[in-house]
C-alpha positions as CSV (number, residue, x, y, z in Angstrom):
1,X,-28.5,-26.2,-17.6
2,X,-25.4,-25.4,-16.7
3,X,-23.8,-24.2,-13.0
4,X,-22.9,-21.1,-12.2
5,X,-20.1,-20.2,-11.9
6,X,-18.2,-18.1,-9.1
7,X,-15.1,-16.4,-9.1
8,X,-13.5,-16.4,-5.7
9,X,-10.5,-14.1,-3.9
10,X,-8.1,-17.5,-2.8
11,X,-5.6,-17.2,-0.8
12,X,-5.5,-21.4,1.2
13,X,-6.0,-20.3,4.3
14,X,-8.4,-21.5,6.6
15,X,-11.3,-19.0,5.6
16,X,-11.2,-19.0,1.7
17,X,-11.1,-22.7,1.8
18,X,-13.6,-23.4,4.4
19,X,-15.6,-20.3,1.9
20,X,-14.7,-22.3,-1.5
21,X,-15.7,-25.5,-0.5
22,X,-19.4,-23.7,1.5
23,X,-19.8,-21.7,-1.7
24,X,-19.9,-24.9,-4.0
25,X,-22.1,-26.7,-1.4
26,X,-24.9,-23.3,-0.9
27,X,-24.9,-22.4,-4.5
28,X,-24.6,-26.0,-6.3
29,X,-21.9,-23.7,-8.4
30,X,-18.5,-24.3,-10.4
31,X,-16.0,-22.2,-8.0
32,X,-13.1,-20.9,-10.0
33,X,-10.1,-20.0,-7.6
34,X,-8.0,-17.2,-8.2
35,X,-5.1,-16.3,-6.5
36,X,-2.5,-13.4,-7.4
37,X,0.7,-13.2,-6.9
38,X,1.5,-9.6,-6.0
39,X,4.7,-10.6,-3.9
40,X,3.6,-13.4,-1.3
41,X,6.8,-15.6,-2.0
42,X,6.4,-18.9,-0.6
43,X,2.8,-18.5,0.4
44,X,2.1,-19.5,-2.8
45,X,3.4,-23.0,-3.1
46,X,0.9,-25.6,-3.5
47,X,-2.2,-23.4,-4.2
48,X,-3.1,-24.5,-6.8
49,X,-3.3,-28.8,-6.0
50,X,-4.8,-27.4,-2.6
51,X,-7.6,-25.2,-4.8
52,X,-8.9,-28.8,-6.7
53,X,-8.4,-30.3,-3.7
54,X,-10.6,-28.7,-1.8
55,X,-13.7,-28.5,-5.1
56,X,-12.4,-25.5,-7.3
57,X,-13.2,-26.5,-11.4
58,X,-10.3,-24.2,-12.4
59,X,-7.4,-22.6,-10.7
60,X,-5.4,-18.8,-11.6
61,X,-2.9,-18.3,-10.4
62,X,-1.4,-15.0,-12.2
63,X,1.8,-13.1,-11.9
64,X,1.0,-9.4,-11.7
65,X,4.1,-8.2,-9.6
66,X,5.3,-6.1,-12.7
67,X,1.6,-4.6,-13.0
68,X,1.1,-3.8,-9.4
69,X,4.7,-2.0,-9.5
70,X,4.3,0.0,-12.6
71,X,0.6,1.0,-12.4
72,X,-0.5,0.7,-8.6
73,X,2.5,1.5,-6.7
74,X,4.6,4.2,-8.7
75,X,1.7,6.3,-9.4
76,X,0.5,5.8,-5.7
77,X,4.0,7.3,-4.6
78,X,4.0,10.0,-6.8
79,X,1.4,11.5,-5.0
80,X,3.1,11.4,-1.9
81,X,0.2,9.7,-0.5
82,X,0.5,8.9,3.6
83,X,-2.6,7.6,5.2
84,X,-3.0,9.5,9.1
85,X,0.8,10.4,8.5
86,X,2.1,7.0,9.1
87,X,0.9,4.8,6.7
88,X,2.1,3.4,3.0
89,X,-1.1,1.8,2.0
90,X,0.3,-1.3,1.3
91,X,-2.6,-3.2,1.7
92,X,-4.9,-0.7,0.4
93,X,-3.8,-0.1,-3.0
94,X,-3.6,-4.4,-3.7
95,X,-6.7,-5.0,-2.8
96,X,-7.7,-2.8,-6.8
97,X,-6.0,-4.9,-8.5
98,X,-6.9,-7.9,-7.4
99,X,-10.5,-7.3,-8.0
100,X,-9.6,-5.3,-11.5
101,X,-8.2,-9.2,-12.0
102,X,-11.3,-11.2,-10.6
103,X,-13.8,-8.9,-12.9
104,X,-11.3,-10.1,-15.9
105,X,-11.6,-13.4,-15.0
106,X,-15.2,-13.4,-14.6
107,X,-15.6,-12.3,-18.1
108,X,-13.4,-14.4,-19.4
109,X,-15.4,-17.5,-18.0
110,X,-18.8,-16.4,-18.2
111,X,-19.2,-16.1,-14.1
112,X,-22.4,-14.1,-13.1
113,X,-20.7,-13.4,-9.3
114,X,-17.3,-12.8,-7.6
115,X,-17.1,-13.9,-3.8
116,X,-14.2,-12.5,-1.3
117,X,-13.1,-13.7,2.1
118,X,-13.2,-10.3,3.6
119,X,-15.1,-10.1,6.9
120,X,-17.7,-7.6,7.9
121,X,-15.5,-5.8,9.8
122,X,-12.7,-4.6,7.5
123,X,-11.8,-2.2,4.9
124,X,-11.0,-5.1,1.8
125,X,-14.8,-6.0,1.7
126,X,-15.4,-2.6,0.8
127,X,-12.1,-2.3,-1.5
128,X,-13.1,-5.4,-3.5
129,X,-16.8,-4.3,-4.2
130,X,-16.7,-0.7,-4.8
131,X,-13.8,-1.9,-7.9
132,X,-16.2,-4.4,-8.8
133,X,-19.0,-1.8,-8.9
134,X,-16.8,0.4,-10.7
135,X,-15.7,-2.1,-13.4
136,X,-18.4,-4.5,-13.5
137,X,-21.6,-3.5,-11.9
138,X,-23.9,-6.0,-13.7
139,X,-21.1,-8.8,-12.1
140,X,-23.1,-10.5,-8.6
141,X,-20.6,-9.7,-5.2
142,X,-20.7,-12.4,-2.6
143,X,-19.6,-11.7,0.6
144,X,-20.4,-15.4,2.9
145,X,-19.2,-13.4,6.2
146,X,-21.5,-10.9,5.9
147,X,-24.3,-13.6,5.3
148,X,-26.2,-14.9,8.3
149,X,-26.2,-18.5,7.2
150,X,-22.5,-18.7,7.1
151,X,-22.2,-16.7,10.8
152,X,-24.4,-19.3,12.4
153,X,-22.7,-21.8,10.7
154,X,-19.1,-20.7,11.6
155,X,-19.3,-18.4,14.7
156,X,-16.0,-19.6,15.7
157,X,-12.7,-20.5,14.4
158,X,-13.2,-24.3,16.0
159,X,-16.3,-24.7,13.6
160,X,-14.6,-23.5,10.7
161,X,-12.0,-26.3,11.5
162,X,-14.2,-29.1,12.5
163,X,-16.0,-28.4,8.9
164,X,-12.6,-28.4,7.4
165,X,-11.3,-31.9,8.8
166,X,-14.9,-33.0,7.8
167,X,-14.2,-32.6,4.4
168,X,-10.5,-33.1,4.3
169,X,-10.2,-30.2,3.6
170,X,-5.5,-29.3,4.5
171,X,-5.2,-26.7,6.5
172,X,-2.7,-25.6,9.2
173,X,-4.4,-24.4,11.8
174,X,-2.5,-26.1,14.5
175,X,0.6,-24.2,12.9
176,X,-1.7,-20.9,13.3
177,X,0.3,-17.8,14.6
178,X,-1.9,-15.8,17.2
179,X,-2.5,-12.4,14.6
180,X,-3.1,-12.6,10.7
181,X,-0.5,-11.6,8.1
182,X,-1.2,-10.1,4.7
183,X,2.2,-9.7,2.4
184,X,2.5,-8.2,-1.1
185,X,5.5,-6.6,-3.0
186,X,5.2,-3.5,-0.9
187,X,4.4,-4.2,2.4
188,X,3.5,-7.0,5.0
189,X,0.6,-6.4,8.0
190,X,0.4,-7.7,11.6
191,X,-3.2,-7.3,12.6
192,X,-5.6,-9.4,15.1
193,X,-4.8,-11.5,18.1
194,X,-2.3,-10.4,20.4
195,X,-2.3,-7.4,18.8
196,X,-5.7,-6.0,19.8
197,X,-4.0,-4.9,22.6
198,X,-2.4,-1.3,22.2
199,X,0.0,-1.5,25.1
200,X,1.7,-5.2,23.4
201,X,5.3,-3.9,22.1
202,X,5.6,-5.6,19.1
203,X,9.0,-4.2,19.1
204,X,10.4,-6.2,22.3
205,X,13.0,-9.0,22.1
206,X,10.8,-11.5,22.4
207,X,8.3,-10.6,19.3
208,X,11.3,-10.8,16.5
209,X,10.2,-13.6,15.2
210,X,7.0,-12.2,14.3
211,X,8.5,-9.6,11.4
212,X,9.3,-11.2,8.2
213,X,11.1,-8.4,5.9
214,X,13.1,-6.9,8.1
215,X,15.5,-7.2,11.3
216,X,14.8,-5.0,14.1
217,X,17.0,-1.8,14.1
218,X,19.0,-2.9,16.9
219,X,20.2,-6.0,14.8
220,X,20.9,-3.6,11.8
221,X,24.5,-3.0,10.5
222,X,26.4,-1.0,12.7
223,X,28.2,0.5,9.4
224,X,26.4,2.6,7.3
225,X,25.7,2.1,3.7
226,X,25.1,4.7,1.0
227,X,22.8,4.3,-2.0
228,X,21.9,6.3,-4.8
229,X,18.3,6.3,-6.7
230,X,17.7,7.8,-10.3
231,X,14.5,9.3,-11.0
232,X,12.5,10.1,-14.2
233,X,9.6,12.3,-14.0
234,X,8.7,11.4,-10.5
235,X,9.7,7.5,-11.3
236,X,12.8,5.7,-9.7
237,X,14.3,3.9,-12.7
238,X,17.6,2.8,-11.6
239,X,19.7,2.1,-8.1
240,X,23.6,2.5,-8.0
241,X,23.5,3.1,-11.4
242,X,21.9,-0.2,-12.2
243,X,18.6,0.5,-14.7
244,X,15.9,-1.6,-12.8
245,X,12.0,-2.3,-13.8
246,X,9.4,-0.9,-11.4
247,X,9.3,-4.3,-9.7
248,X,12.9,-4.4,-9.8
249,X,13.2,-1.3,-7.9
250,X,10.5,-2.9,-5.2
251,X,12.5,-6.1,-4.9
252,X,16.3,-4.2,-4.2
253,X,15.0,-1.9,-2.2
254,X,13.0,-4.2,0.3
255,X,16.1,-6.2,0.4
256,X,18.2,-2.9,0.8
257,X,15.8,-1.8,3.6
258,X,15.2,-4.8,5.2
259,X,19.3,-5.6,6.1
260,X,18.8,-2.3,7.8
261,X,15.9,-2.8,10.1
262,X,13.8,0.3,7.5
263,X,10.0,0.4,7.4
264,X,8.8,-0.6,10.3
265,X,5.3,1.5,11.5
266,X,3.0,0.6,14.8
267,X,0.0,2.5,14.2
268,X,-3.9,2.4,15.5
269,X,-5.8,3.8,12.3
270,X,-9.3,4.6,11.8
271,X,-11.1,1.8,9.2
272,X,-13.7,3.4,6.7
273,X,-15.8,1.3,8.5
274,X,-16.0,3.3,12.1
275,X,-13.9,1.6,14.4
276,X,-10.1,2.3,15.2
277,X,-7.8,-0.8,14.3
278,X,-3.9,-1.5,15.2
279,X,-1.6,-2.9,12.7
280,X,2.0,-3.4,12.7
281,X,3.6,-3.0,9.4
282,X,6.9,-3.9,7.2
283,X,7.9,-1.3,4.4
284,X,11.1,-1.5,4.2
285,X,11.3,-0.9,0.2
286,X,8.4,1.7,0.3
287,X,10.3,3.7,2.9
288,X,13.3,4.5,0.7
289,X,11.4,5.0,-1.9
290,X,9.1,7.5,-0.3
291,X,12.1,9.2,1.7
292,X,14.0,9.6,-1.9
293,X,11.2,10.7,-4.0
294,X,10.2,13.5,-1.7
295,X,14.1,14.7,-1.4
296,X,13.9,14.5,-5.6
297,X,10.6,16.9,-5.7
298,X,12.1,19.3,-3.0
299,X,15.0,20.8,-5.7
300,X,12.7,20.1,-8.9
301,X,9.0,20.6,-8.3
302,X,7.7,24.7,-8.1
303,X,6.8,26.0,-4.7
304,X,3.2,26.7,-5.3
305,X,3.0,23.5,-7.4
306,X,4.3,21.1,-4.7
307,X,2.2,22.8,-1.9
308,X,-1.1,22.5,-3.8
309,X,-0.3,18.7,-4.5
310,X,0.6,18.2,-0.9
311,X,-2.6,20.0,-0.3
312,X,-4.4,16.9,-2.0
313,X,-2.3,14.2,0.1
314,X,-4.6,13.5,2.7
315,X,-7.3,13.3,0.3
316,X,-6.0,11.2,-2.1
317,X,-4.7,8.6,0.7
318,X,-8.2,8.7,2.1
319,X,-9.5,7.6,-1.2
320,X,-6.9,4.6,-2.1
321,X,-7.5,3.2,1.7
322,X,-11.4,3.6,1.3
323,X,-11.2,1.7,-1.5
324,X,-12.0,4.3,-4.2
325,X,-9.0,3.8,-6.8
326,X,-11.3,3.6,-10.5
327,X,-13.7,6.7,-8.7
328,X,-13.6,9.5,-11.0
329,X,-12.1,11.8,-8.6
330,X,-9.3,9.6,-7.8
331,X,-8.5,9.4,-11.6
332,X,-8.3,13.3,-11.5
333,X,-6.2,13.9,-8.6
334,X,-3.6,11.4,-10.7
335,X,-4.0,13.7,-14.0
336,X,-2.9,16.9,-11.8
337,X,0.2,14.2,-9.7
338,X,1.0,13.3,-13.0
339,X,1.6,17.1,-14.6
340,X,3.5,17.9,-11.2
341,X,6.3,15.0,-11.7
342,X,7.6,16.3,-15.6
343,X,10.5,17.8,-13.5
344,X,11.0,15.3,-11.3
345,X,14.3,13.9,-12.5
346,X,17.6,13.6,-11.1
347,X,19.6,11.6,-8.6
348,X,19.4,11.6,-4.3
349,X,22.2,9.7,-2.3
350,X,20.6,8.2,1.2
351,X,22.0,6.8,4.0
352,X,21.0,3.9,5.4
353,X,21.8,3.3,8.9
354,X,19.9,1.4,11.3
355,X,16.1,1.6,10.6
356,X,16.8,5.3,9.6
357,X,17.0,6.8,5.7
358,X,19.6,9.6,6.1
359,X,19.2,12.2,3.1
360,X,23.0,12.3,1.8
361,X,22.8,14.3,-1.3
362,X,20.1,15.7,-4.3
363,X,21.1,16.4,-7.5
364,X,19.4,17.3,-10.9
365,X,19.9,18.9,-14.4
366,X,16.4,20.5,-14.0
367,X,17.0,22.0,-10.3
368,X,15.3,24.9,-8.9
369,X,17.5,25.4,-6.5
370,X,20.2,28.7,-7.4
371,X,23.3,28.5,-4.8
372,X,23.9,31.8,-6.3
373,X,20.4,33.1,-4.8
374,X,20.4,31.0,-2.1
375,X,24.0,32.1,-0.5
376,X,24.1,34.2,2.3
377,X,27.2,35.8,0.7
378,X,27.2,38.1,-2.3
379,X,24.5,37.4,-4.8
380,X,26.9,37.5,-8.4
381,X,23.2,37.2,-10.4
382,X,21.8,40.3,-8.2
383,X,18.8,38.2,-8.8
384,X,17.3,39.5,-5.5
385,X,17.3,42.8,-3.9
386,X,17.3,42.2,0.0
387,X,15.8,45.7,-0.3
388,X,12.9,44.7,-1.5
389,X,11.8,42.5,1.6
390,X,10.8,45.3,3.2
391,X,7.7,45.8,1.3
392,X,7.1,42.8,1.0
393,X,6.7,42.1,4.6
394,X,5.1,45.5,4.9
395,X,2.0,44.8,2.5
396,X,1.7,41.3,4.4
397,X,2.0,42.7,8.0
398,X,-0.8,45.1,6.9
399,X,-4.1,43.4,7.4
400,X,-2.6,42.0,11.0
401,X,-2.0,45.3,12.3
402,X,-5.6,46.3,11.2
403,X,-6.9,43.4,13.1
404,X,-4.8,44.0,16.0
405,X,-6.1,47.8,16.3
406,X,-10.0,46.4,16.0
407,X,-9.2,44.1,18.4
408,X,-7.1,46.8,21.2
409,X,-9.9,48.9,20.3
């Protein structure tokens, strides 16, 4: 008969090989590696040789950079979505895609289970599954950190090496920097090691080497520069002028924000899981963006419109982080973002200066805003009556002075 055979989440570092080479051994499977490449740069050189190296029968690795732009990350930002008010989601809205990817794969090759490196701790095991359940819920999830056997196997980072030199198996762990990085298109994360610690500055001099996309503010130009970003129904489709793809966009403005020391967040968060978590996070790219989107909405999108989507902002950012992209309800909340970014179209001039993104100008030929209303000096439309305040704030003062007599009473 023949193997099973197991898709698996691959990345080469220490865990997923030390999990691709324990998954062949446990379940006498074919592993197929898959790796995509959402942004990583050079962290992708010499997967694939490593991947057969180490036992994998097949190796993907597949480009989705223009994918992830265009249908994770520009819908994602049309929402205005801001996880506890600080965070971008950059890791949160990959971690769909990749498993949208794995399930592909796994029909493609027949596999009856898909296996992740996620630990028991985090917020990707659940990300990874709940797509799988969503896309593919006759497809088998393995999850070897969440399985006894492999804890009392590995309990330690030395075991996991001493099993890896055992079975020549490359890995730099000597070369190991003391917190784990994940990088993708939009973002990279800092979590783990010395970072546990809430009082550590990550920001001091002698942690600089630790950022990757960006230098540190104080290393920032000290002239400013001035950029301008087109929008199309809530999408940025061009920069200076230039007409750029989403991915494009992502790759200017990360290079844009990152020469200014832009997108840098320190945060403790609350996982889905329970516990409270502290990351440290580059987006320099997802910054402007979100800076310039919001300045495009604020002279195109209607009042009431804007305030009920902004209504839904916590909500939707809850359900990207949890890991709930293909849920129903996530799907709606994109129909009603969608219908509130026809207007969004125009042009806003930013500033960029020094890990700050300096609104410098909005403009649009579907505007909202009147200077003619607006002016504090005569109104040539006579488009509103300053009369008519009056009873306005009358009918609206009404039910507090009721409450305030009930209450004197």
């Amino acid at each position: 008969m023949a193997k099973e055979k197991i898709v698996l989440a691959y990345s080469g570092g220490l865990d997923t090989s030390v999990i691709l080479k324990w998954l062949k051994e446990t379940y006498d499977a074919e592993i197929i590696a898959f790796t995509a490449d959402i942004g990583q740069k050079d962290e992708l050189d010499g997967l694939e040789a490593k991947a057969l190296a180490t036992g994998a029968s097949k190796v993907y690795i597949d480009d989705l950079r223009d994918e992830f732009a265009k249908d994770f990350i520009y819908p994602m930002f049309q929402s205005g979505a801001l996880y506890e008010g600080q965070y971008l989601l950059g890791t949160s809205i990959a971690r769909p895609l990749i498993a949208k990817r794995m399930v592909d794969i796994a029909r493609a090759e027949g596999a009856t289970a898909i296996a992740h490196g996620a630990t028991g701790k985090g917020n990707d095991q659940i990300r990874f599954e709940l797509t799988a359940a969503a896309l593919a819920p006759d497809i088998k999830v393995i999850a070897p950190w969440r399985s006894e056997e492999f804890r009392n196997q590995f309990p330690g980072r030395a075991e996991m090496i001493a099993y890896a030199e055992k079975h020549n198996i490359p890995v730099q762990a000597s070369a190991a920097k003391p917190y784990s990085m994940d990088r993708n298109l939009l973002h990279i994360s800092f979590e783990s090691g010395m970072l546990e610690d809430p009082w550590f500055d990550a920001s001091a001099e002698e942690n600089k080497g630790m950022y990757v996309l960006s230098v540190s503010p104080e290393d920032a130009p000290d002239q400013a520069e001035y950029i301008e970003l087109t929008f199309e129904q809530g999408n940025c489709t061009a920069i200076n002028g230039e007409r750029l793809s989403p991915l494009g966009v992502m790759e200017k403005l990360n290079e844009l924000g990152g020469k200014h020391g832009i997108g840098r967040v320190d945060m403790v968060e609350n996982r889905f899981v329970g516990m409270k978590s502290r990351g440290v996070y580059e987006t320099p790219g997802g910054t402007i963006l979100f800076t310039a989107h919001r300045k495009m909405e604020s002279i195109t999108m209607d009042r009431e419109v804007m305030h009920l989507r902004d209504g839904l902002i916590s909500k939707y950012s809850q359900l990207v982080y949890n890991g709930f992209w293909f849920a129903p309800e996530r799907l709606a909340l994109q129909a009603l973002v969608q219908e509130s970014q026809k207007n969004v179209t125009g042009v806003v001039r930013l500033k960029l200066y020094k890990g700050n993104v300096i609104g410098a100008g909005v403009k649009s030929p579907v505007s909202l805003y009147n200077p003619n209303i607006a002016t504090m000096e005569a109104d040539p439309t006579q488009a509103y009556d300053q009369g008519d305040a009056t009873g306005f704030i009358r009918l609206n003062a009404l039910r507090l002075k009721v409450s305030s007599a009930v209450q004197s009473e």
